[in-house]
C-alpha positions in Angstrom: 29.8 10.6 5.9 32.4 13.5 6.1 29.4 15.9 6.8 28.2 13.9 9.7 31.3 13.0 10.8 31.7 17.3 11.5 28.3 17.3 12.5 28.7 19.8 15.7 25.2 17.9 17.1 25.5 15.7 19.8 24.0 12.8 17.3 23.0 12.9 13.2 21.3 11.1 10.9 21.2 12.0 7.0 18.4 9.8 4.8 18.8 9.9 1.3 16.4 8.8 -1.3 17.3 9.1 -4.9 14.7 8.0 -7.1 14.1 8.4 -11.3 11.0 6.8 -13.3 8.7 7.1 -15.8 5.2 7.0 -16.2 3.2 6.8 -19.9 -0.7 7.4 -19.0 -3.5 6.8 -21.4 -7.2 8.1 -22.2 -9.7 7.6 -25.2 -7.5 4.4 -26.1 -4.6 6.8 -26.6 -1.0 7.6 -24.9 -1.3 11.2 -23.3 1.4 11.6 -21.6 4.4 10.7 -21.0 6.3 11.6 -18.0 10.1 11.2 -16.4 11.0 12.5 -13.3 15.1 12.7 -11.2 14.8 13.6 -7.6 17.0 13.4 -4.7 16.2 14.2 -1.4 18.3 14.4 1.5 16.7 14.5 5.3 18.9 15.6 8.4 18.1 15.0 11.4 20.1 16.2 14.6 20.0 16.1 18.5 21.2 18.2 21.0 20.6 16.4 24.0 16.4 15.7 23.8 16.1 18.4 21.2 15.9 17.3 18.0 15.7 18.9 14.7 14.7 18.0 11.2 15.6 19.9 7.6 15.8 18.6 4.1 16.5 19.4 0.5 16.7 18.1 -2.6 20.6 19.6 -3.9 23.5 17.4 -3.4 26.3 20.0 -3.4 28.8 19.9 -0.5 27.2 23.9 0.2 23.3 22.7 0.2 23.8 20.1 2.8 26.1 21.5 5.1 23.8 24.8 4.9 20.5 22.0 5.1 22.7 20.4 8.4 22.9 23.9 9.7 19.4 25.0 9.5 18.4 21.4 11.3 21.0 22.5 14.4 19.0 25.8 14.1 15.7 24.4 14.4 17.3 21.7 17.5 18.0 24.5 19.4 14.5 25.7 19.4 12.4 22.7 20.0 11.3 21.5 23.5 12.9 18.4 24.9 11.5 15.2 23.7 10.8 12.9 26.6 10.9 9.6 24.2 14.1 10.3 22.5 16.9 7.9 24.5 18.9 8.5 20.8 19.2 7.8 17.3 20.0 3.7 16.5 22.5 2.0 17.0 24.6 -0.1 14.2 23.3 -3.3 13.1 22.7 -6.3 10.7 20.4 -6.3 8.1 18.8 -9.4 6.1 19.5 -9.1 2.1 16.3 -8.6 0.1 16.6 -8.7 -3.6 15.0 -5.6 -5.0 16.5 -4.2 -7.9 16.0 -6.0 -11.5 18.3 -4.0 -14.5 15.3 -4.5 -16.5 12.7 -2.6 -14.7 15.4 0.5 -13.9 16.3 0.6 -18.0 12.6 0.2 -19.1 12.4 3.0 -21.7 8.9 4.9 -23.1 9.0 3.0 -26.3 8.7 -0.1 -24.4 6.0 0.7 -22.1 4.3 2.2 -25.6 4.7 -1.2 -27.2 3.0 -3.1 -24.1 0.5 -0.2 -24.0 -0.3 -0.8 -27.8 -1.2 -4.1 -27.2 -4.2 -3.4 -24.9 -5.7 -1.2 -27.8 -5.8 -3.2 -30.5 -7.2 -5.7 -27.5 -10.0 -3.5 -26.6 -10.5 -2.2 -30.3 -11.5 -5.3 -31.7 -14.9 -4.7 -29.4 -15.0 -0.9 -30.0 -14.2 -0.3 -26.0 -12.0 2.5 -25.0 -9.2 2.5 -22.3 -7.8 4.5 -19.7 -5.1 3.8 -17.5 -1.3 4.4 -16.6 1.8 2.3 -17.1 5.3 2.8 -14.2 8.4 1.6 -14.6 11.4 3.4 -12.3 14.1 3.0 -9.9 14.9 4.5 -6.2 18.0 3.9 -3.7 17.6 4.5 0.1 21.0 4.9 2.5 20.5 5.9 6.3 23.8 6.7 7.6 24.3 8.0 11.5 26.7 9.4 14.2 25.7 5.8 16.1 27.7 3.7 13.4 24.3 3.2 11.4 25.0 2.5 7.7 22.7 1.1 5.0 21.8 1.0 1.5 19.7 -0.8 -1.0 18.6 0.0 -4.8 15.4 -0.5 -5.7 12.9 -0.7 -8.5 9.1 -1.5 -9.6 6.8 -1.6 -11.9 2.9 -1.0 -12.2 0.2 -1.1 -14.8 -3.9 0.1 -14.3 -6.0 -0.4 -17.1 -9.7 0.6 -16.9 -11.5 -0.5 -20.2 -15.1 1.1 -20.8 -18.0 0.7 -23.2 -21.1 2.7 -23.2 -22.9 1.4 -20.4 -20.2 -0.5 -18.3 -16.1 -0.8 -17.2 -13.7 -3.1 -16.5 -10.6 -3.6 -14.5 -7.3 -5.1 -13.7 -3.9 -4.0 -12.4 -0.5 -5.4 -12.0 2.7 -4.7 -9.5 6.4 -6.6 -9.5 9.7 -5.3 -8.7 10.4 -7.3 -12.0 8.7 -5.7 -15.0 8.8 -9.8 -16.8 6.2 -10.4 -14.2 3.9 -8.3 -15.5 1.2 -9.5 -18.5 0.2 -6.9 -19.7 -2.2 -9.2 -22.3 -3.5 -11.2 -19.5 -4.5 -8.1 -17.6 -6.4 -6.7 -20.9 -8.2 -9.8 -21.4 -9.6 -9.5 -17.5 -10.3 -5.7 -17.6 -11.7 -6.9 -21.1 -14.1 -9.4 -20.1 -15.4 -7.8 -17.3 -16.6 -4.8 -18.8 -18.4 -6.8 -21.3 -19.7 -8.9 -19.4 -21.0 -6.1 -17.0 -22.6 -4.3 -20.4 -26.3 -2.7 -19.6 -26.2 -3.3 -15.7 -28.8 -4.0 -13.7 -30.3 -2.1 -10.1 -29.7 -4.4 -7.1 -31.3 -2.6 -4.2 -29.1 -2.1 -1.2 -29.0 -4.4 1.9 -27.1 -7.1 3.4 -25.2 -9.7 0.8 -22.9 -12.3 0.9 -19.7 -11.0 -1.0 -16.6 -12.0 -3.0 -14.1 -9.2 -3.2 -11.1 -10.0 -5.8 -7.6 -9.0 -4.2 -7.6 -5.3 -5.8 -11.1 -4.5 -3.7 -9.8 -6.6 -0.4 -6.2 -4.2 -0.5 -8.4 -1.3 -0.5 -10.2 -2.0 2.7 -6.5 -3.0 4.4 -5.0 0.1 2.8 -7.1 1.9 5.0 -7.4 -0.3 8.4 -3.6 0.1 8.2 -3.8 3.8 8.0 -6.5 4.1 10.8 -5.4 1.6 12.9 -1.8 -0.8 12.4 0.5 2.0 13.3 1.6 2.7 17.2 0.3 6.6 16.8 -3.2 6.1 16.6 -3.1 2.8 18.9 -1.4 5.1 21.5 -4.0 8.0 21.1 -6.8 5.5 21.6 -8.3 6.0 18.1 -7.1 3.0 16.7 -10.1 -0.1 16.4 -7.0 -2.2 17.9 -7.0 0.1 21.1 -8.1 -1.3 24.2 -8.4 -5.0 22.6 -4.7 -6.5 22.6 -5.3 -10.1 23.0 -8.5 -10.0 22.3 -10.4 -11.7 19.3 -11.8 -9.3 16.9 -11.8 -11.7 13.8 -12.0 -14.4 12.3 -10.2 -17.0 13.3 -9.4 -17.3 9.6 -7.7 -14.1 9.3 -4.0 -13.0 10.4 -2.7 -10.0 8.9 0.9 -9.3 9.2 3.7 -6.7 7.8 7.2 -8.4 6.6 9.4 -6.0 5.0 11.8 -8.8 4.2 10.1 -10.6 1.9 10.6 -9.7 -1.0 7.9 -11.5 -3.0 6.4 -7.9 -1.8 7.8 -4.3 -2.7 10.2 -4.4 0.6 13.2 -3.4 1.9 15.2 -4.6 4.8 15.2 -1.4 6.8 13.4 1.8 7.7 13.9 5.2 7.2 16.3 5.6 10.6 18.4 2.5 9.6 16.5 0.5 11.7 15.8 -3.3 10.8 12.4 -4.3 10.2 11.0 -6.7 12.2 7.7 -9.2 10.8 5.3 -8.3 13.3 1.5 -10.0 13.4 -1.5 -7.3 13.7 -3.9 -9.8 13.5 -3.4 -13.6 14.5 -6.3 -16.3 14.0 -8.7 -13.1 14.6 -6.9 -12.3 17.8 -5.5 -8.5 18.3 -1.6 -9.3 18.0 0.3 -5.8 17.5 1.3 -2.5 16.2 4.3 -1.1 14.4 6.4 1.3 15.8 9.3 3.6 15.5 12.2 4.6 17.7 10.3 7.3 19.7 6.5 5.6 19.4 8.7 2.3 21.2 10.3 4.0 23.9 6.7 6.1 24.6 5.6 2.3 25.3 9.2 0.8 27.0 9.2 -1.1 23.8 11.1 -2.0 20.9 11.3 -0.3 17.3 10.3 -2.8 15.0 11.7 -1.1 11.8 8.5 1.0 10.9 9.6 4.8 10.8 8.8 6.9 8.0 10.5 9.9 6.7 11.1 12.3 9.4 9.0 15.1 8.2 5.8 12.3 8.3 3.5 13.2 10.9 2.4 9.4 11.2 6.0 8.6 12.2 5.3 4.6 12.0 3.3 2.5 9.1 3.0 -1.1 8.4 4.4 -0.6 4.7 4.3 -4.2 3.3 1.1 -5.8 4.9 -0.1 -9.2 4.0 -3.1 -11.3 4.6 -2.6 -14.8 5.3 -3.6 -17.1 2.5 -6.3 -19.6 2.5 -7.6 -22.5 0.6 -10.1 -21.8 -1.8 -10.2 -20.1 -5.2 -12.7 -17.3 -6.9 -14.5 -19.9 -8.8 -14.7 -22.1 -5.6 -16.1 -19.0 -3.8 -18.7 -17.4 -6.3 -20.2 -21.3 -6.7 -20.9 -21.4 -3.0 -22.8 -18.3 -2.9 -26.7 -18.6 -3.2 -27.4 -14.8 -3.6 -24.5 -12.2 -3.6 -22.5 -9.4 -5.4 -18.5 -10.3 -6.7 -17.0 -7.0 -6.1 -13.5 -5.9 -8.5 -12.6 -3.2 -6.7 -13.4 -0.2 -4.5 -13.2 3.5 -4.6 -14.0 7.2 -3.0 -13.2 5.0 0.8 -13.1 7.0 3.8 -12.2 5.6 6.7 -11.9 8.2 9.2 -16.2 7.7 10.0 -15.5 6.1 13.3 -11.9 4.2 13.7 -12.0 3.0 16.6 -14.5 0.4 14.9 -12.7 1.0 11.5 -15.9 1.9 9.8 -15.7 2.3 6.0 -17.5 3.5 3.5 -17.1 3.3 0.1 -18.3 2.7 -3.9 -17.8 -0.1 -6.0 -16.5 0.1 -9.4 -15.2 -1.2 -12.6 -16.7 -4.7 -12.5 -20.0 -5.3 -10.3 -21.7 -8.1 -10.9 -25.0 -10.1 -9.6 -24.0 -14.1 -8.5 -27.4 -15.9 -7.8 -27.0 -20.3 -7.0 -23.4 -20.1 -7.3 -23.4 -18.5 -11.3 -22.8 -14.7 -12.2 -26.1 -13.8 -13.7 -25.2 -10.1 -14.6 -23.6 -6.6 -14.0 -25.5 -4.3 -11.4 -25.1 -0.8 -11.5 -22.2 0.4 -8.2 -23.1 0.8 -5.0 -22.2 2.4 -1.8 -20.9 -0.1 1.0 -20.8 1.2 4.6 -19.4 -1.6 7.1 -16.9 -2.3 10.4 -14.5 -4.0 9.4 -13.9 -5.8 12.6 -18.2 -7.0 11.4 -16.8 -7.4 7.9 -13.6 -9.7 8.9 -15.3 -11.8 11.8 -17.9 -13.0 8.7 -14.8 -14.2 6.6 -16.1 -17.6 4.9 -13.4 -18.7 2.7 -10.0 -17.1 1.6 -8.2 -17.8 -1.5 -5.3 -19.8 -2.0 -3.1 -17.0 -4.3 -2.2 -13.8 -3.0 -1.4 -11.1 -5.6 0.8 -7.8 -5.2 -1.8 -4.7 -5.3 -0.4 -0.9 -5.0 -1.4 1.1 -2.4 -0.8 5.1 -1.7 2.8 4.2 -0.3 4.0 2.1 -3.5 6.8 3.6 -4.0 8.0 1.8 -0.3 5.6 -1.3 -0.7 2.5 -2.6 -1.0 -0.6 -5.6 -0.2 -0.5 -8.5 -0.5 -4.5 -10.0 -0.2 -6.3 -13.4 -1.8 -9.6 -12.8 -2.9 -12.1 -13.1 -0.2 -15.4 -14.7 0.6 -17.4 -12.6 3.4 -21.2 -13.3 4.0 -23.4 -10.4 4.8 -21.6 -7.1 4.0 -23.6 -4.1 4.2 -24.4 -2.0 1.1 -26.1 1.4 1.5 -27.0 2.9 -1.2 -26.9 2.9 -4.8 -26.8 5.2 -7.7 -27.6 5.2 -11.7 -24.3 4.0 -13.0 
């Protein structure tokens, strides 16, 4: 505060994130490593009239930010005017998310060991091996600015992968909680467990068009990337986002509404952004309809619109991302789902997507893996070896049959901030590709 407060700018913000956790990863049915990490990181960021300037570092001493405050002045002074800056926010009220459990912040190594432990002597008892990686840490986030801008909250999650593998076959399943009590880790053996024995010696299926039911884990992944090509205001501006051009339009479903709410926090949120501003629960998708994007300060005034508590760190060059997206819920179940399919493939998860093919019809393509399995007259009949899926997802979303009724937390490449939140979906006719001999 005293540092901004002498701040010779005409306006400045300082964003501090202060994060410690730990991470025990495992191979070959044994812990590996095991790994603890303190970092602070402090992010000016000044104006001088339109010019702004940005400068970070990670030392907390009087001498390192007033030196890191200078250099972002420096920088100010050499930067063109910026058109869409009409200032930094202004001071206001924030809704209070619980985010922090004691518990998660104090988990030690020994105790992620002990819940480690008990997926190999799981997996042992059928000779399988196990990979995978166990989080447990804490973070704090404060935005303080020359506009009267001041909040904090301390935060803390927890995640678990576990990929079990025989021979011939693997299995899958993954967990995510602010509050490390919510997470089985014996449950989430048994599944990974079950599914790679019961995927043992899998079949070919040859590619084509199949009715499919992708568990939560393999629905995030698709949404990971649809928010990364296409949710944020950047790419809808620059016309490469499959939302551009199509506001108001149906492009879905009327089944599916996806929406970001950083203040719920049955998700990984927090009640602000990274330039103190409040975040706002926008709707992307509504009944299939194109509702919205998420912006920042400078994306909203580019379209004489509103912030709606999106901005990332200032040195991102995305600037504004839907950081806690949901899909709506619906009303039917896995089981429900692979009994109504005559001929189709249940999907655990995805990897190896890239969604930067064509975006502006946010076409994937990806592999399946760990868990792919043959459903013929409503039964699973066997594993079948991965295969390559390459489909729009505007194609993939308007076929949405059924949706389930439970939504489950799945981590995504911004964790740390927040996550999904997906049911399992039913989708008829998704396009495979290709296949290969594993």
């Amino acid at each position: 505060q005293p540092i901004i407060k002498k701040s010779p700018a005409d306006q400045t913000e300082a964003l501090m994130i202060n994060g410690s956790g730990g991470v025990s990863r495992y191979a070959n049915s044994t812990i590996h490593q095991n790994m603890f990490e303190t970092n602070s990181k402090v992010f000016f960021r000044v104006a001088l009239g339109r010019k702004i300037g940005v400068a970070a570092c990670n030392s907390l001493t009087k001498e390192s930010l007033k030196a890191t405050l200078d250099k972002a002045i420096e920088i100010a002074k050499n930067q063109k005017e910026n058109p869409n800056f009409t200032g930094l926010p202004k001071k206001q009220a924030y809704k209070k998310v619980k985010t922090y459990y004691k518990k998660t912040a104090n988990f030690t190594p020994q105790q992620r060991a002990k819940e480690i432990k008990k997926i190999f002597e799981k997996a042992g008892k059928h000779n399988l091996d196990v990979a995978g990686a166990f989080s447990t840490g804490e973070a704090e986030i404060a935005v303080l600015n020359s506009n009267g801008v001041t909040c904090y909250q301390p935060t803390g999650s927890a995640s678990i992968n576990i990929v079990v593998m025989s021979d011939t076959s693997s299995g899958y399943a993954d967990g995510l909680s602010r509050n490390v009590d919510d997470i089985d880790v014996e449950k989430l053996a048994e599944i990974a467990i079950k599914k790679c024995l019961d995927s043992k010696n899998p079949q070919g299926l040859e590619p084509g068009e199949y009715d499919v039911v992708l568990e939560p884990t393999a629905v995030a992944a698709l949404l990971e990337w649809m928010n990364y090509i296409g949710f944020g205001a950047k790419s809808f501006q620059e016309g490469t986002s499959f939302l551009s051009g199509r506001m108001g339009q149906k492009i879905m479903d009327e089944k599916v509404t996806i929406f970001d709410d950083g203040n719920d926090d049955k998700a990984i949120s927090f009640p602000f952004d990274f330039e103190g501003v409040s975040k706002k629960k926008v709707n992307l998708v509504e009944k299939g309809i194109a509702k919205g994007v998420v912006y920042d300060s400078l994306l909203a005034n580019q379209d004489h619109s509103q912030s709606t508590g999106h901005a990332l760190t200032p040195d991102s060059p995305d600037r504004a991302l839907a950081l806690n997206l949901f899909l709506k819920a619906g009303d039917s179940n896995l089981k429900k789902m692979i009994e109504s399919v005559e001929r189709g493939i249940l999907v655990t998860r995805f990897h190896y997507i890239n969604g930067l093919l064509d975006t502006n019809n946010a076409l994937l393509t990806g592999m399946t893996r760990d868990g792919t399995f043959y459903i013929e007259k409503g039964k699973i009949r066997h594993g079948i070896k991965n295969l390559r899926f390459t489909e729009s997802m505007l194609r993939a979303f308007s076929n949405v049959l059924q949706l389930g009724k439970e939504r489950k937390l799945v981590a995504s490449w911004w964790s740390d901030v927040g996550c999904i939140s997906a049911p399992a979906v039913l989708i008829k006719n998704f396009r495979f590709t290709g296949k290969t001999e594993f």
